[in-house]
LOVONU-661489 format. One line per field, with one value per residue (C-alpha): residue in three letters; x, y, z. Coordinates in steps of 0.05 Angstrom, whole numbers, plus 32768, in hexadecimal, padded with zeros to 4 digits. Layout:
<atoms>
type: c(ala|...);
east: c(X|...);
north: c(Y|...);
up: c(Z|...);
</atoms>
This chain:
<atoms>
type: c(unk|unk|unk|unk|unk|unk|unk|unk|unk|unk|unk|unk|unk|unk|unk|unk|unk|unk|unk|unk|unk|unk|unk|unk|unk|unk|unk|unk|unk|unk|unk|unk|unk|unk|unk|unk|unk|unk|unk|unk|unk|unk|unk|unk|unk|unk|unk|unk|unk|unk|unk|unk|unk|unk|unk|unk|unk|unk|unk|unk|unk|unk|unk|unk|unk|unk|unk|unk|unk|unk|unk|unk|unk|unk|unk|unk|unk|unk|unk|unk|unk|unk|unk|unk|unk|unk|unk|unk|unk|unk|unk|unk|unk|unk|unk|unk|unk|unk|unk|unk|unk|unk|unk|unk|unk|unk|unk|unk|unk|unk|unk|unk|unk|unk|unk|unk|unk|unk|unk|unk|unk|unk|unk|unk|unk|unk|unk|unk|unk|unk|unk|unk|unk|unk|unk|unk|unk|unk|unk|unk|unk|unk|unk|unk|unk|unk|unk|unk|unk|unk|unk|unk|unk|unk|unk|unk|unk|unk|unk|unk|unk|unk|unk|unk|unk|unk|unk|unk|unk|unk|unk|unk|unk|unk|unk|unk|unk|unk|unk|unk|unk|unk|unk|unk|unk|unk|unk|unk|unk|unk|unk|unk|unk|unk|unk|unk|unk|unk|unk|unk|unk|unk|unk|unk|unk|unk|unk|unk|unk|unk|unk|unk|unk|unk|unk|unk|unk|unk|unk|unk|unk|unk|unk|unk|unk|unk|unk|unk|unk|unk|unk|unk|unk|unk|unk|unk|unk|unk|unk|unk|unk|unk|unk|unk|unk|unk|unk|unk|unk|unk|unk|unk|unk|unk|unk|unk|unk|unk|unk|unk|unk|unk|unk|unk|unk|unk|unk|unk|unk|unk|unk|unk|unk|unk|unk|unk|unk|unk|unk|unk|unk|unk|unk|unk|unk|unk|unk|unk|unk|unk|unk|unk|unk|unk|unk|unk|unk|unk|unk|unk|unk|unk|unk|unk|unk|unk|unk|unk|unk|unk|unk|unk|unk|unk|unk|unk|unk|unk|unk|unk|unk|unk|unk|unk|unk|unk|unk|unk|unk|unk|unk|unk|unk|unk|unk|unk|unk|unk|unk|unk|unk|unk|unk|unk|unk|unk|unk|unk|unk|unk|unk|unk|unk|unk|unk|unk|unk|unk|unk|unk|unk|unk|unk|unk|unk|unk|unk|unk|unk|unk|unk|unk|unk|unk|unk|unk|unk|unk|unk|unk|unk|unk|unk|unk|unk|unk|unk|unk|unk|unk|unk|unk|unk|unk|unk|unk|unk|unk|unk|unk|unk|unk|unk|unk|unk|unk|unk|unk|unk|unk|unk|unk|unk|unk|unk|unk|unk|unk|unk|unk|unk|unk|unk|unk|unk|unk|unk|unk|unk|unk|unk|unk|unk|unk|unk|unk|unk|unk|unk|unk|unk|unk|unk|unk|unk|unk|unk|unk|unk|unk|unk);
east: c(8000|801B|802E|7FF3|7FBC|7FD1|7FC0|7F83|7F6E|7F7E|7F5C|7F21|7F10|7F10|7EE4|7EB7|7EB4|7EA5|7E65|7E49|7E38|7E18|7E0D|7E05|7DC1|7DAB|7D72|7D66|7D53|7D32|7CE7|7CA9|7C64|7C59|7C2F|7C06|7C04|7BF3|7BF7|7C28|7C19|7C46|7C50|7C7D|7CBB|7CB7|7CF4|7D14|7D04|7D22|7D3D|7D2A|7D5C|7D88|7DD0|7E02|7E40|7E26|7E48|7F36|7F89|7F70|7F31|7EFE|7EE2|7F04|7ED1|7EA4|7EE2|7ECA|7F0F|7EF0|7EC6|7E87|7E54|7E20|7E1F|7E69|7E4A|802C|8040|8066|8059|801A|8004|7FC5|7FC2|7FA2|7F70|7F6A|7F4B|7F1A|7EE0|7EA5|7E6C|7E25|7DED|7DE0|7DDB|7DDE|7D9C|7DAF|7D74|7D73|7D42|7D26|7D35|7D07|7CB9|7CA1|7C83|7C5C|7C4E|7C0C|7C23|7C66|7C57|7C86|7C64|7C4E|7C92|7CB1|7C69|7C75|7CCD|7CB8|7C8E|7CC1|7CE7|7D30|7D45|7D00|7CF3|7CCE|7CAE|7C8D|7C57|7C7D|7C5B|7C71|7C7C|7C9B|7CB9|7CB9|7CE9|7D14|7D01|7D2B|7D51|7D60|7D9E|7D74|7D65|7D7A|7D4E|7D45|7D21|7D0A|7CE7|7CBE|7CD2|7CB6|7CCD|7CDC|7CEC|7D05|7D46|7D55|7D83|7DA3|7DBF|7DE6|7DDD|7E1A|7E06|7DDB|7DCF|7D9C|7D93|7D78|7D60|7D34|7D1F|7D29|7D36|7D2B|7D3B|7D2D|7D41|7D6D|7DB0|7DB3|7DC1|7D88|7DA5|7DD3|7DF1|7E1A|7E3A|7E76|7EA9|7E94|7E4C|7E37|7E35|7DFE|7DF0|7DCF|7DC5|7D9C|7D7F|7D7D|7D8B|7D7C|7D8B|7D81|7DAF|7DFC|7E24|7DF8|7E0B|7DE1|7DFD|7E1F|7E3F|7E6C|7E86|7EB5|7E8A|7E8A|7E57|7E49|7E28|7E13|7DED|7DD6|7DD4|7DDE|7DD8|7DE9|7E01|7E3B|7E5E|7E3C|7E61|7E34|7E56|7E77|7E9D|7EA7|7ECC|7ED2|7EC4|7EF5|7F06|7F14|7F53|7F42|7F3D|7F8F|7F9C|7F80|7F94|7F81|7F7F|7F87|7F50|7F28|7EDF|7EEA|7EDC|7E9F|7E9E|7E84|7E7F|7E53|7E30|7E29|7E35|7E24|7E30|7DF7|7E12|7E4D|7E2C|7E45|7E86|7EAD|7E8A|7EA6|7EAB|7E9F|7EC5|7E90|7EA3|7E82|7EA3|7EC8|7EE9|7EFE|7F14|7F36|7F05|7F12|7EF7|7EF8|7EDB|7EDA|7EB7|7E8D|7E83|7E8D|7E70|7E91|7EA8|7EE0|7EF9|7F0F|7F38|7F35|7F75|7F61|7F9E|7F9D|7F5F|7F5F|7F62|7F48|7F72|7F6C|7F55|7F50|7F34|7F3E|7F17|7EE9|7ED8|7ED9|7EBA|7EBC|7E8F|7E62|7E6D|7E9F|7EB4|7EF1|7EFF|7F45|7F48|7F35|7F47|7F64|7F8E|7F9E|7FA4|7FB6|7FC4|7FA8|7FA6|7F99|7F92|7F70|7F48|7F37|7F1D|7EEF|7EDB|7EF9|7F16|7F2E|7F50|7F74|7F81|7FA4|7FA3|7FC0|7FE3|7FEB|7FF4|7FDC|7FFF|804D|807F|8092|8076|8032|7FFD|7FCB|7FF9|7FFC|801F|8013|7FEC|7FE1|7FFE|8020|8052|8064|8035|803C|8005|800B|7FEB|7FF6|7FD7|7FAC|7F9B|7FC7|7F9B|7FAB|7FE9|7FFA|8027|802C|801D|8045|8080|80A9|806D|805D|8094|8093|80B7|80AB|806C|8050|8064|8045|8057|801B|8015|803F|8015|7FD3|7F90|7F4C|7F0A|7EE6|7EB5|7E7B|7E77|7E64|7E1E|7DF7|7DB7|7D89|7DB6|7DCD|7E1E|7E41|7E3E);
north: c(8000|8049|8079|80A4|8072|8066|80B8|80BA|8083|80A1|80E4|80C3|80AA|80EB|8106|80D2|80D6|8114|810E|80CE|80EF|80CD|8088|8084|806E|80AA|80B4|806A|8075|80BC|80AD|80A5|809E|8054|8029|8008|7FE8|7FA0|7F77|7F3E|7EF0|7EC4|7E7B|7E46|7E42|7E02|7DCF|7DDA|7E0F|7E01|7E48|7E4B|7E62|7E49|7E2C|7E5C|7E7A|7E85|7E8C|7FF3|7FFA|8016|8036|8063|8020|8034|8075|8051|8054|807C|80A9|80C9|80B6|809A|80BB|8093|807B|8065|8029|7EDE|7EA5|7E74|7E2B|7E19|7E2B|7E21|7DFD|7E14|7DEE|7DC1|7DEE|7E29|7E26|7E1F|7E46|7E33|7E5C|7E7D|7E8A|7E42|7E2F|7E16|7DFC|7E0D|7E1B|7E5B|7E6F|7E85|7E91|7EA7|7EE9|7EEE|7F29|7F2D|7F6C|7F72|7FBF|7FE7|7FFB|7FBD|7F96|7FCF|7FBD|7F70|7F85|7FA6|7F78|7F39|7F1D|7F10|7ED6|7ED5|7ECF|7F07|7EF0|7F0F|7EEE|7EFE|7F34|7F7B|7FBC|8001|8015|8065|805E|8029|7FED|7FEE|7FB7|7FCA|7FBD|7F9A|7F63|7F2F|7F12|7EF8|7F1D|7EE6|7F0E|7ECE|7EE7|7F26|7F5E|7F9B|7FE5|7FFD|7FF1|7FD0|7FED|7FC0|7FD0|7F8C|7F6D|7F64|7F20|7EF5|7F00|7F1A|7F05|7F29|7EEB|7EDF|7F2C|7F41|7F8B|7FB5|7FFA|8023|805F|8066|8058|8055|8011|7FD8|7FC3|7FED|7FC8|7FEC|7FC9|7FC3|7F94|7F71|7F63|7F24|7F15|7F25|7EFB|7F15|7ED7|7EC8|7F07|7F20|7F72|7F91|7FD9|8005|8042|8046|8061|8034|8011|7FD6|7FBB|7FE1|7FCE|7FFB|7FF0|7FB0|7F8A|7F3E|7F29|7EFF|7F0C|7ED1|7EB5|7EF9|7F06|7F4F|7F76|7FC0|7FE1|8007|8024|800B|7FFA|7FC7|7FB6|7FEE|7FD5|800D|7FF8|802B|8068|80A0|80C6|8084|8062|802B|7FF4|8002|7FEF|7FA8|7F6C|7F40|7EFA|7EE0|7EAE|7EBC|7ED1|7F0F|7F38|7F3C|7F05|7F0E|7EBB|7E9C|7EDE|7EED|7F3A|7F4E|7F8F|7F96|7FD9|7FB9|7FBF|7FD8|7FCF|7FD3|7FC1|7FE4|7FC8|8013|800C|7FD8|7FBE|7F85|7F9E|7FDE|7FDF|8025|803B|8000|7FC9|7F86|7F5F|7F13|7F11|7EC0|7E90|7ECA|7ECE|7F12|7F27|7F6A|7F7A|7F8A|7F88|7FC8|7FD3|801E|8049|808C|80C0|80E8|80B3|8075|8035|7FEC|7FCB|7F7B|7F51|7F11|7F05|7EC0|7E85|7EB9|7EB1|7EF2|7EF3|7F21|7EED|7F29|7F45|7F72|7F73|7FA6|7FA2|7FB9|7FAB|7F6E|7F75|7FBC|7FBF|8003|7FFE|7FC4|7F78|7F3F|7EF9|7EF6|7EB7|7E82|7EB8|7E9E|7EBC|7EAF|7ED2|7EF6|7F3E|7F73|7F9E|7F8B|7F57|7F72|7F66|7FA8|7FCC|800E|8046|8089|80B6|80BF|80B5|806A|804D|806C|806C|8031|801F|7FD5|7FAA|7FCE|7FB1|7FC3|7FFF|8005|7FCF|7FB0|7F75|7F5E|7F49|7F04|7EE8|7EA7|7E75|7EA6|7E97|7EA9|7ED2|7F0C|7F39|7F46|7F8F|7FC5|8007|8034|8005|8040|803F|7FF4|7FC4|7F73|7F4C|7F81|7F9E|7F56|7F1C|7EEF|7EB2|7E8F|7EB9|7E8E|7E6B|7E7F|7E50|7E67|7E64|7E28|7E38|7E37|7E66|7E49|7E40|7E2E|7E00|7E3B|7E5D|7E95|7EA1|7E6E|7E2B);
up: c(8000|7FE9|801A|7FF6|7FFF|8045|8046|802C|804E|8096|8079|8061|80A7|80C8|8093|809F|80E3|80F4|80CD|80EF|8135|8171|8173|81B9|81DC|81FA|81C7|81C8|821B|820A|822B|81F8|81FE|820D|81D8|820D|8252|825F|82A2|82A4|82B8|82DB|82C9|82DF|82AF|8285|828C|8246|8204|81C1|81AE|815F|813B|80FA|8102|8110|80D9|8096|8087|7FD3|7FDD|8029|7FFA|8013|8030|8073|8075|80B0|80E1|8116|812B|8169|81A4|8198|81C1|81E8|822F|8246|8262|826B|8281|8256|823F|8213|81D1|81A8|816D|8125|811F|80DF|80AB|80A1|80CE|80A8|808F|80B1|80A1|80E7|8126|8150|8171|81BE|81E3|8230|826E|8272|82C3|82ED|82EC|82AF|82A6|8264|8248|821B|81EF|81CE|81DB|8205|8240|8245|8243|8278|82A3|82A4|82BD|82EB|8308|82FA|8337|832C|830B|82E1|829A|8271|823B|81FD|81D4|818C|8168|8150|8176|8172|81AF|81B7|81F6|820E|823C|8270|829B|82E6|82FF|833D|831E|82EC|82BB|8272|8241|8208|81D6|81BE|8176|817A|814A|816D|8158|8195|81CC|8204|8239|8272|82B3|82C7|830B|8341|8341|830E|82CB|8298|8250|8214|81E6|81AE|8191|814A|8147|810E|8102|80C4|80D7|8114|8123|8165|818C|81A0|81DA|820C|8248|8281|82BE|82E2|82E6|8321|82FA|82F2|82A3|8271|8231|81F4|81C4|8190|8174|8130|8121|80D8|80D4|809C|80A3|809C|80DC|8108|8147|815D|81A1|81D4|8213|824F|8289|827D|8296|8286|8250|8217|81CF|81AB|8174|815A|810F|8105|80C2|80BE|8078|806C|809F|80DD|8123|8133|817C|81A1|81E1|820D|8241|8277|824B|8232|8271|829C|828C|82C1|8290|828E|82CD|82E3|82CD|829B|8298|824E|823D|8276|8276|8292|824F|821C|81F0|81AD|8189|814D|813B|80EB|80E4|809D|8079|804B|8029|8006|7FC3|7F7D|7F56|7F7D|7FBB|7FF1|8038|8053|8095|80A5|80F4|8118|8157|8163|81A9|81DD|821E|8241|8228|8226|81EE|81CE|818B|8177|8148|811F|80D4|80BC|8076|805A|80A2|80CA|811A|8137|8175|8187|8193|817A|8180|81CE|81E6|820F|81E4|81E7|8216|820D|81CE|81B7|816D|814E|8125|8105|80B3|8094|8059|8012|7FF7|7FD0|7F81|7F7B|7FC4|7FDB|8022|8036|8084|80AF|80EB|8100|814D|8166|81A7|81E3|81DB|81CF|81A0|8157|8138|8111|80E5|80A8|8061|8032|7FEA|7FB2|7FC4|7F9C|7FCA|8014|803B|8076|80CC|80D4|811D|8124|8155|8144|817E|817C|81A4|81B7|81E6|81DD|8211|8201|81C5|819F|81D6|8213|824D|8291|82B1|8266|8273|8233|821E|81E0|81A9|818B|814B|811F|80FD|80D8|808A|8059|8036|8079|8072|80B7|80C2|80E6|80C9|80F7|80FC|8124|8152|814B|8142|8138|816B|81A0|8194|817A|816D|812B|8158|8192|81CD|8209|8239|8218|821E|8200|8224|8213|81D5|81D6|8214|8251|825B|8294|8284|8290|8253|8281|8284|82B0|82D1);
</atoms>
């Protein structure tokens, strides 16, 4: 790639930026007139449910594609040790058609809801008791204000397959979790995100699985989460065009550079785990078909974030390190299919690390691609070491990145190589000592995080 390119590139993202403006959830949570009120009924929960959903994985130069790449801060609510390695496994991992359908116990009582309609979905919360199940009979519904769930109490939402214009914002509980399962949001117009989830890091994990998301407009972020706070996103299939963020991690927001200082345990749950979602970018249209600076996850401020077993159409992963701001502090990205699988498609960037540490590896790629191919570090702040920089960790103590065992088809470099060097900075070599989480997450039978 030409010096020039790599210019215009870098230029086209500020341009681009400073036109997308909030996506934060604060007019999500702005108060409406409710649709409709509706007193909830309590059953007993049944033994098992069959969630119904399809199997999981269906599955230029640096071009004005990269235009998404949000340079600033988004707005919204700011919700080693040597031995082992991990083997590459034996070949790609392969395309199913969706999200995976995992049968489990709904917990609790049940509270049903007879109206998908706001007001009446906040009446039948607020009457839950912790540990219940809310559940909607299907239907469709425009939500003119949020439905909101308390941090005082964890439950599971299960939308019953109901269709839903509208969010949901979640305040997580110190000590059992809550589940956002079974909705399929659609928004025509706005860009703001579904779901918003704040909590701390002492919270007991969330788990939003098995939910689909179609947006309409470009700039758009779906899911949002702050805090860094443990959770899990699963079994979602999310489609946003162009230049959508579809999952902002927020860690601990951009005036708290907390996330910096406490350890972190590699392969431990202790993080937001993203695994077997599809994320497609339904603007990459034309010839060529630009990727847009398409992310499936875009990462800030300290968070911690594993990003495994996904299926990525037209879409990259972003780690946040924005010149003078706090970046993403831990990652781990690996066995995900990335796919350019569309006419004409021109993506230039797969998976983009500007900030922290973390494991890369067993990526794989599938599709013809005019343009790019690269797993690119950089550091955009001078002056080595950088704060937050590629291969920093805690307190700043150097902490390098590894990756391997990715598919040829990835060129691997750093872009600032006086910033970011190989063999200090990262190494393309397995990370000493290093031992995934089992996959698929954890699961208790009641399909909330956990044993």
């Amino acid at each position: 790639m030409s010096e020039g390119v790599r210019v215009m590139h870098l230029l086209v993202l500020v341009c681009v930026c400073s036109c997308l403006g909030s996506t934060g959830c604060d007019s999500v949570l702005s108060r409406g007139t409710p649709c409709c009120d509706a007193a909830p009924v309590r059953d007993q929960a049944p033994d098992e449910r069959a969630v119904a959903d399809s199997a999981a994985r269906d599955s230029g130069a640096r071009d004005a594609a990269s235009a998404g790449d949000d340079e600033g801060a988004p707005d919204g609510p700011i919700a080693p040790a040597p031995d082992a390695t991990v083997a590459k496994p034996d070949g790609p991992v392969a395309k199913p058609d969706g999200p995976v359908a995992k049968p489990d116990a709904l917990p609790g009582n049940i509270v049903k809801v007879t109206s998908c309609a706001q007001a009446a979905v906040q009446s039948a919360i607020n009457a839950a008791a912790n540990g219940d199940t809310v559940l909607l009979p299907g239907g469709s519904c425009t939500w003119a204000s949020a439905v909101s769930i308390p941090g005082s109490k964890a439950l599971t939402l299960d939308g019953g397959g109901a269709t839903i214009d509208g969010a949901v914002q979640l305040t997580q509980n110190g000590s059992a979790s809550s589940r956002i399962t079974n909705l399929s949001f659609v928004r025509p117009s706005s860009k703001t995100p579904c779901i918003a989830i704040g909590g701390t890091k002492a919270s007991a994990p969330f788990r939003v699985d098995h939910n689909t998301f179609s947006y309409a407009a470009g700039g758009s972020t779906i899911i949002e989460v702050s805090g860094n706070a443990p959770g899990l996103i699963d079994n979602n299939k999310l489609d946003c065009p162009g230049n959508c963020e579809m999952i902002h991690n927020m860690g601990m927001g951009p005036t708290d550079p907390s996330g910096w200082s406490d350890d972190i345990v590699p392969g431990s749950a202790a993080a937001v785990y993203i695994e077997d979602n599809v994320f497609t970018n339904t603007g990459a249209t034309g010839n060529p078909a630009y990727f847009w600076g398409s992310s499936a996850v875009q990462s800030y401020y300290g968070a911690r974030t594993v990003f495994r077993y996904n299926t990525l159409v037209m879409s990259q992963v972003d780690q946040h390190g924005t010149s003078g701001m706090i970046g993403a502090r831990w990652w781990e990205v690996y066995e995900n299919m990335f796919s350019t699988d569309v006419p004409n498609a021109s993506q230039c960037c797969f998976i983009t690390l500007r900030a922290g540490s973390g494991v890369v590896f067993g990526n794989h790629h599938v599709g013809a691609n005019l343009n790019g191919d690269s797993i690119d570090l950089y550091e955009e702040d001078t002056g080595y070491p950088a704060l937050y920089q590629v291969g920093r960790g805690k307190n700043q103590v150097l902490d390098p990145a590894y990756l391997w065992s990715n598919d040829a088809f990835f060129s691997i470099g750093s872009q600032t190589p006086a910033m970011v060097q190989p063999n200090r900075d990262y190494y393309l070599a397995p990370r000493p000592g290093y031992q995934p989480l089992a996959h698929p997450f954890p699961l208790g039978a009641n399909g909330l995080p956990g044993p």
